[in-house]
Backbone as numpy.savetxt, mean C-alpha at the origin, in Angstrom:
# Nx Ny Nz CAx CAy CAz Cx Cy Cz
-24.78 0.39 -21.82 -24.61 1.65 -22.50 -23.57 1.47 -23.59
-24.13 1.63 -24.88 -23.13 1.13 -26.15 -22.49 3.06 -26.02
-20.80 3.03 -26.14 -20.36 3.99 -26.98 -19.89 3.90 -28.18
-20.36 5.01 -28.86 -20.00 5.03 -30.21 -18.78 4.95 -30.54
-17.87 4.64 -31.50 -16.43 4.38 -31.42 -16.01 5.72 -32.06
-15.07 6.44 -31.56 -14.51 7.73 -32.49 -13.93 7.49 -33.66
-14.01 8.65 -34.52 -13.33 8.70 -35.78 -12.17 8.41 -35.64
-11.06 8.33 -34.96 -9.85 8.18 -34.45 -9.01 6.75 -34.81
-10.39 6.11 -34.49 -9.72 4.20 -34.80 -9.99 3.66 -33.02
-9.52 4.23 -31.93 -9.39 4.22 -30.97 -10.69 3.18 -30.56
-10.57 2.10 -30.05 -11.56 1.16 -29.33 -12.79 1.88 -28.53
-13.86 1.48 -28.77 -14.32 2.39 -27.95 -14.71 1.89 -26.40
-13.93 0.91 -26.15 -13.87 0.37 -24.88 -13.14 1.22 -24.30
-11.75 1.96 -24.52 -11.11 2.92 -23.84 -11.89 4.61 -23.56
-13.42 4.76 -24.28 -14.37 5.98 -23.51 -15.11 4.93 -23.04
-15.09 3.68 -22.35 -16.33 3.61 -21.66 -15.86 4.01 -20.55
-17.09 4.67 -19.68 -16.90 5.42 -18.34 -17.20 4.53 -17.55
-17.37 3.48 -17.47 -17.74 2.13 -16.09 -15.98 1.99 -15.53
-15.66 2.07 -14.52 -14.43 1.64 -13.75 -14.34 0.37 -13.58
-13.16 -0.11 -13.62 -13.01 -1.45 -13.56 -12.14 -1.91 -11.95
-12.95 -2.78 -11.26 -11.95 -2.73 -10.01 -11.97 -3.92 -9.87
-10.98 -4.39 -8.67 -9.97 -5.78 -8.76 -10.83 -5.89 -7.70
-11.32 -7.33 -8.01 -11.85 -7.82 -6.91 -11.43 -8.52 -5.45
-9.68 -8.57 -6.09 -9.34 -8.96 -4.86 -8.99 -7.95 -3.67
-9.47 -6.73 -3.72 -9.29 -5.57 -3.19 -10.13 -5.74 -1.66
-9.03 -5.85 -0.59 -9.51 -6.11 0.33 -10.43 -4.99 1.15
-11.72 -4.88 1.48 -12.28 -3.89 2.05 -12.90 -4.11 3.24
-14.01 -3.65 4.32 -14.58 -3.77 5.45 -15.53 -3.56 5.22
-16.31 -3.29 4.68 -17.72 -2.44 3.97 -17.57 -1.31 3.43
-18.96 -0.40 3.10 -18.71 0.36 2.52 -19.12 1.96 3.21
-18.84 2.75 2.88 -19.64 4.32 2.89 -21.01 4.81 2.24
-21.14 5.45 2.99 -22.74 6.42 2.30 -23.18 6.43 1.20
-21.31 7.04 0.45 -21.71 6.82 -1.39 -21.47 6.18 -2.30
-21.12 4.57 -1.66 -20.33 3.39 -1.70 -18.82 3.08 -1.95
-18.12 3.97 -1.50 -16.70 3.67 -2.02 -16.31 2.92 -0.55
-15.71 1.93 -0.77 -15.37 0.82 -0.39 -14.41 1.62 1.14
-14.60 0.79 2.17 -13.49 1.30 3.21 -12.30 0.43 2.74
-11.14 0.76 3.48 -9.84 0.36 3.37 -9.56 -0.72 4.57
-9.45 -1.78 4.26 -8.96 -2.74 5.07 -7.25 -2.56 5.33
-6.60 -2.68 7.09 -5.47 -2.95 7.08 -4.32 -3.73 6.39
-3.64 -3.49 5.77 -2.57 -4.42 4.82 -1.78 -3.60 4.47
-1.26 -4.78 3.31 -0.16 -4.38 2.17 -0.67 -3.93 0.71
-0.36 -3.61 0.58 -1.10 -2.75 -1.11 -0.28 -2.48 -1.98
-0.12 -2.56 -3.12 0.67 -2.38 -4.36 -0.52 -1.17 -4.99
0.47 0.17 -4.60 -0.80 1.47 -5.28 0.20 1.82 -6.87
-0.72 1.87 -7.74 -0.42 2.01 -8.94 -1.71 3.21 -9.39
-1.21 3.91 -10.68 -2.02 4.54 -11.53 -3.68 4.17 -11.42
-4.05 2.85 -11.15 -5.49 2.68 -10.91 -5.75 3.13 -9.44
-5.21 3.18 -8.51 -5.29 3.76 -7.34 -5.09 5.77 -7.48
-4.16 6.43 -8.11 -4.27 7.30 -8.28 -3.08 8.15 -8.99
-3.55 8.94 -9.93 -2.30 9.27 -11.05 -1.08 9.88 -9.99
-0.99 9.53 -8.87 0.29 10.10 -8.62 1.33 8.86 -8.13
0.87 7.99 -8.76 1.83 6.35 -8.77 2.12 6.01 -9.79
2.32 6.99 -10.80 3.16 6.35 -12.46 4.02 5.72 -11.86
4.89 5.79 -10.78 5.72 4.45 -10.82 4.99 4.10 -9.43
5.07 2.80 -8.96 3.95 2.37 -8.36 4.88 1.69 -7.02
4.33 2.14 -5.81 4.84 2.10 -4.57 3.93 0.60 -3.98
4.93 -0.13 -2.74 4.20 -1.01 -1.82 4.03 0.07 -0.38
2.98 -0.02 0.10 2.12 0.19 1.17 2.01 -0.85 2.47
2.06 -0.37 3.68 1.31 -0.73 4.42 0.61 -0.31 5.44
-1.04 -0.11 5.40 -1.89 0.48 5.68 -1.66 0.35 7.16
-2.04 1.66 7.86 -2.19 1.89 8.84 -3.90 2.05 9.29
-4.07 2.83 8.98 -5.78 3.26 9.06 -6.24 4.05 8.00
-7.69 3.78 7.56 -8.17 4.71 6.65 -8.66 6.05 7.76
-8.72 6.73 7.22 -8.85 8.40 7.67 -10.46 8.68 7.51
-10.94 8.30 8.26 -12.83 8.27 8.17 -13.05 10.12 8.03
-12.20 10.85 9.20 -12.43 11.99 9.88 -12.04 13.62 8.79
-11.84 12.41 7.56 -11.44 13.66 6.51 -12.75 13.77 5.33
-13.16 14.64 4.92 -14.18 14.26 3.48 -13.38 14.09 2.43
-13.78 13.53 1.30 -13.25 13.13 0.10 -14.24 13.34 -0.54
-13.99 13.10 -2.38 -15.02 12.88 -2.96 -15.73 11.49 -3.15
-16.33 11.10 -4.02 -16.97 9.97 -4.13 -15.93 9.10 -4.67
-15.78 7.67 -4.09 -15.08 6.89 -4.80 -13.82 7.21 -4.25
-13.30 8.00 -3.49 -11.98 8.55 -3.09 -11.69 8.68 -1.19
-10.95 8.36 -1.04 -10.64 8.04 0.28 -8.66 8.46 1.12
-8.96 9.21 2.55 -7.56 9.33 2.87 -7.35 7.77 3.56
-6.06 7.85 3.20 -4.83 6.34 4.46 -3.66 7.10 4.87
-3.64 6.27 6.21 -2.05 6.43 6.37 -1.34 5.31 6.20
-0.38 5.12 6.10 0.32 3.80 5.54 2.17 4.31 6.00
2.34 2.93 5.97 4.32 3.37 5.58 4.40 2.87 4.56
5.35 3.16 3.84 6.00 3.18 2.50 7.10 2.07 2.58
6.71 0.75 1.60 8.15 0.47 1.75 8.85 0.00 0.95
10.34 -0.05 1.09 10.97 -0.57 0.04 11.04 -2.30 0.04
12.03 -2.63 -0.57 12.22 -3.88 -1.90 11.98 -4.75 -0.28
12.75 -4.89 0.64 12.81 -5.71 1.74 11.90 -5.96 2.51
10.80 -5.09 2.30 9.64 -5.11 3.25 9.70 -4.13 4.28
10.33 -3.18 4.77 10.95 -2.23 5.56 10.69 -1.25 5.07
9.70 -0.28 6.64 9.16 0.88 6.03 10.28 2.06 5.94
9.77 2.95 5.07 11.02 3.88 4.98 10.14 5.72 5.06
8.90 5.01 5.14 8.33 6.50 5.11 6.95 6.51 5.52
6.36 7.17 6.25 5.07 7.37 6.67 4.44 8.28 6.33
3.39 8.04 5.60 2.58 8.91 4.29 1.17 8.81 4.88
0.34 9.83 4.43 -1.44 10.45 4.42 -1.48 10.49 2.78
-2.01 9.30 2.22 -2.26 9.44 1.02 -4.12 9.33 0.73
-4.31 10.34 -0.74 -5.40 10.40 -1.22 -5.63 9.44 -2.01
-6.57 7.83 -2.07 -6.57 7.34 -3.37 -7.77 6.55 -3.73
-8.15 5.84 -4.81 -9.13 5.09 -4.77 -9.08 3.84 -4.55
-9.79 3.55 -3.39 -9.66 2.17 -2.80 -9.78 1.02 -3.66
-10.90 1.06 -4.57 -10.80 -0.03 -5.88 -9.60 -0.15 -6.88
-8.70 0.63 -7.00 -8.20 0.88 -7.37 -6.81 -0.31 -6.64
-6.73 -0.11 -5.29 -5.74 -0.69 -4.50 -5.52 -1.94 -4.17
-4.27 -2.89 -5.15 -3.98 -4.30 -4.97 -3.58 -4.52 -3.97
-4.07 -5.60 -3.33 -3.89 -6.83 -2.11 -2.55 -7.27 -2.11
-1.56 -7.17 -1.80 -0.49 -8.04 -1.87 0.21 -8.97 -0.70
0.49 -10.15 -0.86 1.18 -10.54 0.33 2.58 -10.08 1.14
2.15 -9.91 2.80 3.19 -9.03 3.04 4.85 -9.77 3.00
5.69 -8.87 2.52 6.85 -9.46 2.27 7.41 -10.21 3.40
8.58 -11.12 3.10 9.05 -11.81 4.31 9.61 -11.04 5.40
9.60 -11.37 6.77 10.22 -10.46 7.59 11.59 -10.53 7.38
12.35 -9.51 7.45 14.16 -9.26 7.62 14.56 -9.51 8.97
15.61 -10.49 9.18 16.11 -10.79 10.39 16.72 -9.31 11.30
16.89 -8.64 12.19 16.99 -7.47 12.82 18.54 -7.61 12.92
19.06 -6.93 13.30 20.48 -6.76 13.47 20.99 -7.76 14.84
21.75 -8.29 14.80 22.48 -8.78 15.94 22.39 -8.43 17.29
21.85 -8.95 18.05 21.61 -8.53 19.57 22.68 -9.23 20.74
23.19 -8.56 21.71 24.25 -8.59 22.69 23.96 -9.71 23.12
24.90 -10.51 24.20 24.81 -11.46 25.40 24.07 -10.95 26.13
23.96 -11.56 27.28 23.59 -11.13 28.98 24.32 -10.27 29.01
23.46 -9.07 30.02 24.60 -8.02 30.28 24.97 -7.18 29.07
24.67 -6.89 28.37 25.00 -6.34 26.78 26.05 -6.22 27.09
26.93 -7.03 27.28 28.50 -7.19 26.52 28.90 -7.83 25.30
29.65 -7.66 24.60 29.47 -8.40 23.18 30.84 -9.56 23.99
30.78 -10.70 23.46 31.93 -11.74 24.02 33.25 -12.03 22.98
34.23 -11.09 23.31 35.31 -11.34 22.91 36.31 -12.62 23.23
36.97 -12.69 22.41 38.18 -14.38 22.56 39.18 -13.80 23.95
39.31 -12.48 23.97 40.75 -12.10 25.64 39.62 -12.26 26.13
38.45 -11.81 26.33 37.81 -11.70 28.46 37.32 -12.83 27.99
37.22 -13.84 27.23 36.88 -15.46 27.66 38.06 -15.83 28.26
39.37 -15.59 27.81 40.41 -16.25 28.15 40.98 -15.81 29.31
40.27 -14.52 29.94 40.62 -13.70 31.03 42.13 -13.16 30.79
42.54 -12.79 29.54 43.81 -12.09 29.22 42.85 -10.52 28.42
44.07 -9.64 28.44 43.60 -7.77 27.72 44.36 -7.51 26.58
């Protein structure tokens, strides 16, 4: 389908109406009206996923939401939200388009906080030395 280019100057590759999706977009198959299911992961959602990521969040998918309708091409998730470390900070029901949604590798794990001895006592230098 050729579009005509506007008077504008404007390419007329920016009105073609064909969507462009990343193929590395991990999915499971598809739906009725082919929009792709959502495979479990990590996701980098940006503006091609859905205009409410002008600035663009990391994800990690929990389940796609079969039990909700959408429109075509459009799909619910739940996911946590996370920041720079890999650590979720928020658990979200987002609306978006799955083609739309980059694959990313999940960040490294963060070592957890310090865990006790035997006995959760922490071991001080007096009760080793049996002095107070």
């Amino acid at each position: 389908m050729s579009v005509p280019k506007p008077a504008n100057g404007v390419p007329a590759s920016r009105w073609s109406t064909r969507r462009t999706t990343h193929p590395a977009a991990a999915t499971i198959g598809t739906r009725e009206d082919g929009t792709p299911r959502v495979a479990p992961g990590v996701y980098l959602l940006t503006r091609d996923a859905s205009p409410q990521f002008a600035k663009p969040i990391t994800v990690r998918v929990i389940r796609e939401r079969t039990d909700r309708r959408s429109y075509d091409g459009w799909t619910w998730i739940e996911a946590y939200q996370l920041d720079a470390h890999g650590d979720a900070t928020d658990r979200r029901e987002l609306f978006v388009r799955p083609d739309g949604m980059r694959p990313i590798p999940a960040p490294p794990a963060t070592p957890g906080p310090a865990r006790c001895g035997a006995g959760g006592r922490m071991s001080t230098p007096a009760r080793e030395h049996g002095t107070r």
